[in-house]
Backbone as numpy.savetxt, mean C-alpha at the origin, in Angstrom:
# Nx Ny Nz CAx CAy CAz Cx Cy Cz
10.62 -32.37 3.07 9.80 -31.15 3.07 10.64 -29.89 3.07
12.06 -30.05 3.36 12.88 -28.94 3.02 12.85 -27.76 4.70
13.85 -27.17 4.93 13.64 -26.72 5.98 12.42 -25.71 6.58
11.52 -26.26 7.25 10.67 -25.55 8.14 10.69 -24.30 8.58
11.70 -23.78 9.43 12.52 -22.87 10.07 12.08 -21.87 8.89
12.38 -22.05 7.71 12.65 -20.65 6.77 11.34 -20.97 5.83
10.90 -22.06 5.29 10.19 -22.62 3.85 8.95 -22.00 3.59
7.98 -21.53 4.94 7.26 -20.70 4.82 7.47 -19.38 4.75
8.37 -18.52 5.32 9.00 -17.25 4.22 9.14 -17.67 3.71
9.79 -18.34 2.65 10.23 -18.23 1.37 9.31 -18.22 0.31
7.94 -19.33 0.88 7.00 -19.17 -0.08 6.41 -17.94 -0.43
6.09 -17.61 1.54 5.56 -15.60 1.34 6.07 -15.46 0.43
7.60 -15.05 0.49 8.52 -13.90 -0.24 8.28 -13.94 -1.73
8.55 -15.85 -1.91 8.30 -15.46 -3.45 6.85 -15.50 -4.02
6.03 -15.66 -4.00 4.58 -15.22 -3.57 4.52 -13.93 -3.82
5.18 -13.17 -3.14 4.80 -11.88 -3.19 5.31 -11.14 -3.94
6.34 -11.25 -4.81 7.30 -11.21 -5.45 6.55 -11.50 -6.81
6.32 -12.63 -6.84 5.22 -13.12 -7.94 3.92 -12.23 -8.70
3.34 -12.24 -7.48 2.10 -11.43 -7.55 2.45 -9.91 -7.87
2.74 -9.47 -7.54 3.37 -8.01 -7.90 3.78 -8.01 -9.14
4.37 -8.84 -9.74 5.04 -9.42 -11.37 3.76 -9.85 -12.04
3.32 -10.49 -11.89 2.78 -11.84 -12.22 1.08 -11.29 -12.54
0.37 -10.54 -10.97 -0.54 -11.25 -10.63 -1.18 -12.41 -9.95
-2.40 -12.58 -9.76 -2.64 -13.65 -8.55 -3.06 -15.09 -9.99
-3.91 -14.55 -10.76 -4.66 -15.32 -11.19 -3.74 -16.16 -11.81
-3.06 -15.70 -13.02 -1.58 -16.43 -13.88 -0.96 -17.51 -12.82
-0.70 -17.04 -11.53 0.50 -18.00 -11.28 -0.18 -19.81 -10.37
0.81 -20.33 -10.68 0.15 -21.61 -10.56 1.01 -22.15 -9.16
0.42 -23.18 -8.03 1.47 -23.42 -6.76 3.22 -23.95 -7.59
3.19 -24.56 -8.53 4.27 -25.44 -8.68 5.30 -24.57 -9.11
4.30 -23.45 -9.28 5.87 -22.00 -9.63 6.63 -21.24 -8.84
5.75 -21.15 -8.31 5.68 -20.40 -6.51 6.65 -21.44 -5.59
6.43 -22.79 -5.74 7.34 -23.42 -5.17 9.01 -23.52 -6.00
8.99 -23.71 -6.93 10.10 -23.35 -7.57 10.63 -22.17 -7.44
10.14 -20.99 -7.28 10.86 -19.87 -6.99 11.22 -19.33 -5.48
10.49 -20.33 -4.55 10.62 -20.33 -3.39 11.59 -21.31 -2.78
12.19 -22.23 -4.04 13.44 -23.23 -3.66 12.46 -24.26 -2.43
11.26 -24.89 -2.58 10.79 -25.68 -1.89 10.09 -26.66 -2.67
10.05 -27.94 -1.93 9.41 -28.87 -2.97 7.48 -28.59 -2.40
6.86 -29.03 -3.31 5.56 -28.90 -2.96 4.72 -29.47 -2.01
5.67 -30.27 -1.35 4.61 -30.99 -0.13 4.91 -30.02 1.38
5.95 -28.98 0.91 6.25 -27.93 1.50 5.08 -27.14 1.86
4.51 -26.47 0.68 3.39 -25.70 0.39 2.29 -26.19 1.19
1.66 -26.96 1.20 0.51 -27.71 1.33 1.04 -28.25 2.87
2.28 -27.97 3.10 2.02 -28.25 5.19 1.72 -26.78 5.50
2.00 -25.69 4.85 1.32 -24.47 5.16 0.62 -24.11 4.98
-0.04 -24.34 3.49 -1.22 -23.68 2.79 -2.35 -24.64 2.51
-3.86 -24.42 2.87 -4.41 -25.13 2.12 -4.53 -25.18 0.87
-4.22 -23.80 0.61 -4.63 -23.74 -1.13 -3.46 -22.51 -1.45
-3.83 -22.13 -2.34 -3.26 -20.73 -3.33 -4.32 -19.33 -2.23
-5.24 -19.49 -2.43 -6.37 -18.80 -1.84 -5.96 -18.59 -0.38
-5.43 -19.69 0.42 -5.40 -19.40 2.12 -3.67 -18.23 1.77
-2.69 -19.07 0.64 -1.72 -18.42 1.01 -1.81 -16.58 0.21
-2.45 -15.96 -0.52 -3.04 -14.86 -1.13 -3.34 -13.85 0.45
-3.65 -14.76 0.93 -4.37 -14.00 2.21 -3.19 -14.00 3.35
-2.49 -15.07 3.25 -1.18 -14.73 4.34 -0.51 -13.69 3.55
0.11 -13.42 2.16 0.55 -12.95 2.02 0.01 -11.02 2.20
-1.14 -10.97 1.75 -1.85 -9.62 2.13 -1.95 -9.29 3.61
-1.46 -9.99 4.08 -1.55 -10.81 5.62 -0.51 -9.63 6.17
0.35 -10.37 5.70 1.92 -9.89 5.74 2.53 -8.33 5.11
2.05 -8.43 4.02 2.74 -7.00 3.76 1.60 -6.21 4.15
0.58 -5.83 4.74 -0.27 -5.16 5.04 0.07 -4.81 6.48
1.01 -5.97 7.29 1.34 -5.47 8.41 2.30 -4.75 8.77
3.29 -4.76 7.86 4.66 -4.10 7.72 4.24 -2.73 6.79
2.94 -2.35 6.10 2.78 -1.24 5.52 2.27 -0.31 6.25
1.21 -0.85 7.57 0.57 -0.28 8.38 1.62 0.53 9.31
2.59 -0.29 9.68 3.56 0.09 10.42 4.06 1.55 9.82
4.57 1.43 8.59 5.36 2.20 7.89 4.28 3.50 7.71
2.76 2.97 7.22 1.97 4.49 7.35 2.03 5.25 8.52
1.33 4.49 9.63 1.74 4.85 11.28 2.39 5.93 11.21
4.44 5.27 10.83 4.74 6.30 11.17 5.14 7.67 10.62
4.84 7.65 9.31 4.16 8.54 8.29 3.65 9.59 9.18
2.66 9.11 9.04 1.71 9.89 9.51 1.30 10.69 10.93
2.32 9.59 11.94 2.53 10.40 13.64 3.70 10.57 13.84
4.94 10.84 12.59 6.31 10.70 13.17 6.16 12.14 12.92
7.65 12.64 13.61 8.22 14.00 14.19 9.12 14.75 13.54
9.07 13.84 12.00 10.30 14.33 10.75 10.09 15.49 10.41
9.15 16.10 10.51 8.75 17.44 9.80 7.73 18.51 9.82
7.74 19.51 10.05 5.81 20.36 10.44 6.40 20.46 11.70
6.78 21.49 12.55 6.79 21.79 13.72 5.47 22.86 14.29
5.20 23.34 13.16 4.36 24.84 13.58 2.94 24.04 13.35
2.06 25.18 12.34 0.70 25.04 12.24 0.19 23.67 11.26
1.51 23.55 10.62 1.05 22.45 9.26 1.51 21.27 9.70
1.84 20.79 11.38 2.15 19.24 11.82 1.64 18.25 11.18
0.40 18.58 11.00 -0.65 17.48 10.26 -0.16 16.69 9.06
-0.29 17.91 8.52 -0.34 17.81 7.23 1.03 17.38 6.67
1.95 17.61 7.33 2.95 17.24 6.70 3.31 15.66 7.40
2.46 15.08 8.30 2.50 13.59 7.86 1.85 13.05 6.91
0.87 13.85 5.97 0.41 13.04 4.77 1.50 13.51 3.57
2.51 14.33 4.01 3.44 14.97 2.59 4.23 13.37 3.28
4.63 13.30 4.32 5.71 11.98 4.51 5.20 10.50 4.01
3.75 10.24 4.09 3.29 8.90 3.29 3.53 8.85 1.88
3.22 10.18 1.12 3.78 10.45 0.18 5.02 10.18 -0.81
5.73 10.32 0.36 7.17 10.28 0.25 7.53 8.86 0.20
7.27 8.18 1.53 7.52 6.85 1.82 6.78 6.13 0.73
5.87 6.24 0.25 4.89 5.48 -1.11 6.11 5.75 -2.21
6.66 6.67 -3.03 7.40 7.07 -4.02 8.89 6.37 -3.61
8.92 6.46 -2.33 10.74 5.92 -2.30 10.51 4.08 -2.50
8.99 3.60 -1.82 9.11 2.56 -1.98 8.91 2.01 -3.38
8.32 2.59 -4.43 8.09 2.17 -5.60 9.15 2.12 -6.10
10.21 3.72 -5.55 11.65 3.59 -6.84 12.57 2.52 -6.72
11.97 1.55 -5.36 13.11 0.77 -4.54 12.50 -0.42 -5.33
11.51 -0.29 -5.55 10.71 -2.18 -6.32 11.28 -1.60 -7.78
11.32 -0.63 -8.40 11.78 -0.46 -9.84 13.28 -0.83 -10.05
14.36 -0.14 -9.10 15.59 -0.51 -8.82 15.93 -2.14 -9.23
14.80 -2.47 -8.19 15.10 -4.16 -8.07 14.72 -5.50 -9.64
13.63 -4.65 -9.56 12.70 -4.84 -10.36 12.70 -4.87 -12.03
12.64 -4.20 -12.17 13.59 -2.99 -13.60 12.22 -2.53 -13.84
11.25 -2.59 -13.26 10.19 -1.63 -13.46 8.78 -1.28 -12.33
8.50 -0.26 -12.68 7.31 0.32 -11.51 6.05 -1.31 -11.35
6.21 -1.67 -10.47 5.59 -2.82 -10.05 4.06 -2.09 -9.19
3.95 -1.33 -9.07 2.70 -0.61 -8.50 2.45 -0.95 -7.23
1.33 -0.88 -6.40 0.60 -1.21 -5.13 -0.08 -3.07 -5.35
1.08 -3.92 -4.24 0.24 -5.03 -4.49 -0.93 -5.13 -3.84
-1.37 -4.26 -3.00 -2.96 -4.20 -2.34 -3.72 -3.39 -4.04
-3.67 -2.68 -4.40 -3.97 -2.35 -5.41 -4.46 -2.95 -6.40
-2.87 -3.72 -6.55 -3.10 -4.56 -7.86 -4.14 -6.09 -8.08
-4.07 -6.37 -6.95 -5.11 -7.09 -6.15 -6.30 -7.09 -6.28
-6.56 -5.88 -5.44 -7.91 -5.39 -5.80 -8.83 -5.21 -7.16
-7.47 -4.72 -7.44 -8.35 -4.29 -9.59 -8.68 -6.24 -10.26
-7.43 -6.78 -9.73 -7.29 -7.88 -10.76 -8.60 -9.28 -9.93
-9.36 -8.86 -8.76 -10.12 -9.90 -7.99 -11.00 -9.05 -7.34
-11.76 -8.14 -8.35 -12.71 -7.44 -7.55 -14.11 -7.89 -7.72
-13.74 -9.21 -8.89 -15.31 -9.66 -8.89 -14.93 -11.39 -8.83
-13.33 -11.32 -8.23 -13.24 -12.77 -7.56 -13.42 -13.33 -6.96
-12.42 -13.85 -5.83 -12.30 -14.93 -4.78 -12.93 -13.63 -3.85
-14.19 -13.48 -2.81 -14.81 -13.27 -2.21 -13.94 -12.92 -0.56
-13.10 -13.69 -0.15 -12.29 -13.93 1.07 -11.37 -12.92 1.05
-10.15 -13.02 -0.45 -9.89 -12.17 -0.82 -9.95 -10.56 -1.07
-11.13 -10.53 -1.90 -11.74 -9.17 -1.82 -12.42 -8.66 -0.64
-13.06 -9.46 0.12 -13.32 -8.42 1.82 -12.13 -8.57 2.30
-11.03 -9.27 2.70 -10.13 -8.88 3.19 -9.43 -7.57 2.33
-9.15 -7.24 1.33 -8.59 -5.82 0.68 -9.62 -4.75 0.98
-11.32 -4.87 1.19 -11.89 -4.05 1.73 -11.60 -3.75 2.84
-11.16 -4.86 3.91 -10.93 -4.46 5.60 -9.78 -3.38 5.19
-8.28 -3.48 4.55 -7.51 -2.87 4.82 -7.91 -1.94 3.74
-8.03 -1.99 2.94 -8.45 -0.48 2.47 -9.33 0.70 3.59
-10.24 0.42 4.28 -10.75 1.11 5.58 -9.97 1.23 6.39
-9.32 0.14 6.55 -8.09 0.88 7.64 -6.92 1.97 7.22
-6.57 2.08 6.33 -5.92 3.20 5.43 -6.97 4.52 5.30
-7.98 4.18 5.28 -8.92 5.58 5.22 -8.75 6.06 6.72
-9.09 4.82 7.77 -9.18 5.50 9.10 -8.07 6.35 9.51
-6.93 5.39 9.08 -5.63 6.08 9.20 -5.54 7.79 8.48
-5.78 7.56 7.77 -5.78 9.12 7.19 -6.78 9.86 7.80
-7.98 9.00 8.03 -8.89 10.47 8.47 -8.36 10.81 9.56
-7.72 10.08 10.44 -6.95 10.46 12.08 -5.93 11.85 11.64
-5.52 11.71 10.64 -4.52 13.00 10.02 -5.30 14.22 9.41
-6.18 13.77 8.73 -7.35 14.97 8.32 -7.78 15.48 9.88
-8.08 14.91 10.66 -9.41 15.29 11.69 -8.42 16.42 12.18
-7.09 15.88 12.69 -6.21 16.61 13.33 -5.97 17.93 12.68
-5.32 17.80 11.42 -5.84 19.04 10.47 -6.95 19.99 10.87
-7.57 19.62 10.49 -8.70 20.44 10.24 -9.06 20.72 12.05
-9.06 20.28 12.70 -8.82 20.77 14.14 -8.14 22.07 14.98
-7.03 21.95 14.05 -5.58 23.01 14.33 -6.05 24.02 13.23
-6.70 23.83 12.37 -7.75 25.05 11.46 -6.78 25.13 10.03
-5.81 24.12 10.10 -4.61 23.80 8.97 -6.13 23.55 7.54
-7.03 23.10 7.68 -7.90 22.77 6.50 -9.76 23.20 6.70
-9.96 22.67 5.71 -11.69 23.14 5.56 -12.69 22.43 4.91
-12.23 21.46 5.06 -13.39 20.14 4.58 -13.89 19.78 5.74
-15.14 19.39 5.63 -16.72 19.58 6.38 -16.42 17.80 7.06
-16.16 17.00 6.14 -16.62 15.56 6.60 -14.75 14.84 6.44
-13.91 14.64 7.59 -13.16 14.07 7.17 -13.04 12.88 6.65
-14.12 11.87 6.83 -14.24 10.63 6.62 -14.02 10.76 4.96
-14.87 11.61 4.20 -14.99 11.47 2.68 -13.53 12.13 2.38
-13.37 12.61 3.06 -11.87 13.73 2.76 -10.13 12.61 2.11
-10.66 11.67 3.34 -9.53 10.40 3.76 -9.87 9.45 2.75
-11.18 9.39 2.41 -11.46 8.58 1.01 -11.16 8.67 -0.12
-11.69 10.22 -0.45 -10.57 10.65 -1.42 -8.96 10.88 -1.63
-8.63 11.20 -0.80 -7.11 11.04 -0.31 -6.22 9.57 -0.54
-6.78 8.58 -0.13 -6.43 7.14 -0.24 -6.77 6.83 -2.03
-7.27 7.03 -2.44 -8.30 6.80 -3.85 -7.52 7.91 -4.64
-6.96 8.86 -4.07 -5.89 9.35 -4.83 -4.42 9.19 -5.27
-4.18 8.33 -4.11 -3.13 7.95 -4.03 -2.94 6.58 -4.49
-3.80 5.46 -4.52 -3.62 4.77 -5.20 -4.04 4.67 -6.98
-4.43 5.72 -6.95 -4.93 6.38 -8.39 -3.36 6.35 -9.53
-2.96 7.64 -8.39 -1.80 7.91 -9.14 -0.55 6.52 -8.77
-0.28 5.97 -7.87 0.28 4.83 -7.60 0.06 3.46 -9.40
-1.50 3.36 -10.12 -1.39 3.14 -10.56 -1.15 3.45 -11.95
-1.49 4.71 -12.32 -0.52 5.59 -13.41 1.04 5.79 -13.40
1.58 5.34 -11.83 3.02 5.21 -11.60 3.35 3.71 -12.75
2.31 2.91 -12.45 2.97 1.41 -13.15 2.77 1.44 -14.39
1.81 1.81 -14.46 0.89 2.25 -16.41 1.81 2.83 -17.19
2.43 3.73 -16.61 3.66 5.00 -17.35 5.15 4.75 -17.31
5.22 3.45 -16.48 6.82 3.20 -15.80 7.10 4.52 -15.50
6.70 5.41 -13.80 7.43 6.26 -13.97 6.64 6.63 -12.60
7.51 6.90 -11.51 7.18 7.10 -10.14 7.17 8.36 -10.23
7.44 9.36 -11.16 7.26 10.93 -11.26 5.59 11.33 -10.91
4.99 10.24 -11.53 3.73 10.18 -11.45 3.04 11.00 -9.97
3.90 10.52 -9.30 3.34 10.68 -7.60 3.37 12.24 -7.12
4.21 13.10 -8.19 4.69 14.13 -7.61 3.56 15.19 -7.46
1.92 15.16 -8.17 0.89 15.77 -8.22 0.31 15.54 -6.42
0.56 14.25 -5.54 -0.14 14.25 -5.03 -0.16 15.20 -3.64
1.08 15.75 -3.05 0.95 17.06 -2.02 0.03 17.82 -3.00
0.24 18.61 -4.16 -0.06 19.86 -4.39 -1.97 19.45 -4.53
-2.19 18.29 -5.48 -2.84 17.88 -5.31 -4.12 17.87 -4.12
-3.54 17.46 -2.95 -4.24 17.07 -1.47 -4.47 18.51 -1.10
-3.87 19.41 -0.87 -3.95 20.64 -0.48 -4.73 21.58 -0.76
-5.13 21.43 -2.26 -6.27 21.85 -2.86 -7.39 20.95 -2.73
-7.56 19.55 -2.64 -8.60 18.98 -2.17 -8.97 19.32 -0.58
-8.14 19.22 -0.03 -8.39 19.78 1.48 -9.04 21.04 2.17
-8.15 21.92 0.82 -8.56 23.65 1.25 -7.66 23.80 2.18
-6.51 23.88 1.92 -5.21 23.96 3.11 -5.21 25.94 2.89
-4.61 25.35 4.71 -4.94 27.15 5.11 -3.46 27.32 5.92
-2.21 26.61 5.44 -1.34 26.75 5.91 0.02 27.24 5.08
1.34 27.23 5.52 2.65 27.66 5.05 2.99 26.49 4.16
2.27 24.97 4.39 2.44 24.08 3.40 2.26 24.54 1.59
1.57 25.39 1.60 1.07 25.28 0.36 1.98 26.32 -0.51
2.92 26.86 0.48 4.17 27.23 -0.62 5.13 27.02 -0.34
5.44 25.68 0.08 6.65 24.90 0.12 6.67 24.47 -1.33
């Protein structure tokens, strides 16, 4: 069965690796195990299916992305004055664009959002699948509206309902995230501060940085 200890990362990794390339639907287990350097009776002591492992893997990078928005969005990198807020949604920003140029680097091309890509390519699929990309898609809105509310609190903005505010905001960003892959070209991303600011109605020193 090949070593234990590591064999389930490896499947994640290349799994995920896959899918981001690949897609979910195209790839078949016996590839996934080959690129994961495991034989297939490997797979199947972890996974029941393709389907259970889709979901570890959204599993997985959804928890290490959450992390990374987090601290986006409550870290202390930048905004001391009136625009604190706001300039943790200029830092998700940031962190979204450095991570794409880092999958292109590797990659040799803009590989896009695998929650994204997901979503578009199984939105009238596997059912388990698609409410799980609904759960974390809401949690990315909540996350942002916690940054809008604060905003617009400190009087940094002027939208009425943050909830729709954070919807659009997320839906923008993976908008342009996927015109990043469409275009090969993470430049793509650079609309989205100036962008948000005018969706927001920003009433701060942000808006001529």
């Amino acid at each position: 069965m090949g070593r234990t200890s590591d064999a389930r990362e490896r499947i994640l990794t290349a799994a995920k690796t896959l899918m981001l390339s690949r897609g979910y639907s195209a790839l078949g287990v016996a590839e996934i195990c080959k690129a994961a350097g495991v034989p297939k009776g490997s797979f199947y002591y972890f996974f029941a299916s393709k389907e259970e492992l889709a979901l570890a893997v959204i599993d997985e990078h959804w928890t290490g992305q959450r992390a990374e928005w987090t601290g986006a969005l409550d870290g202390d990198g930048g905004g001391d004055g009136a625009d604190r807020a706001l300039q943790g949604l200029r830092r998700l920003y940031e962190f979204t664009a450095a991570e794409l140029r880092a999958g292109q680097r590797s990659c040799g091309t803009v590989t896009g959002c695998l929650l994204g890509n997901l979503a578009l390519e199984m939105s009238t699929g596997t059912a388990t699948v698609r409410e799980r990309l609904r759960e974390i898609f809401d949690e990315q809105v909540a996350l942002v509206e916690e940054t809008v509310a604060e905003a617009r609190g400190r009087g940094e903005v002027t939208v009425a309902d943050a909830h729709e505010a954070a919807r659009a905001l997320v839906a923008q960003l993976e908008g342009q995230v996927l015109f990043a892959k469409l275009y090969d070209d993470v430049g793509r991303l650079d609309v989205l501060w100036p962008n948000s600011l005018a969706l927001l109605g920003a009433r701060t020193s942000s808006t001529t940085d």
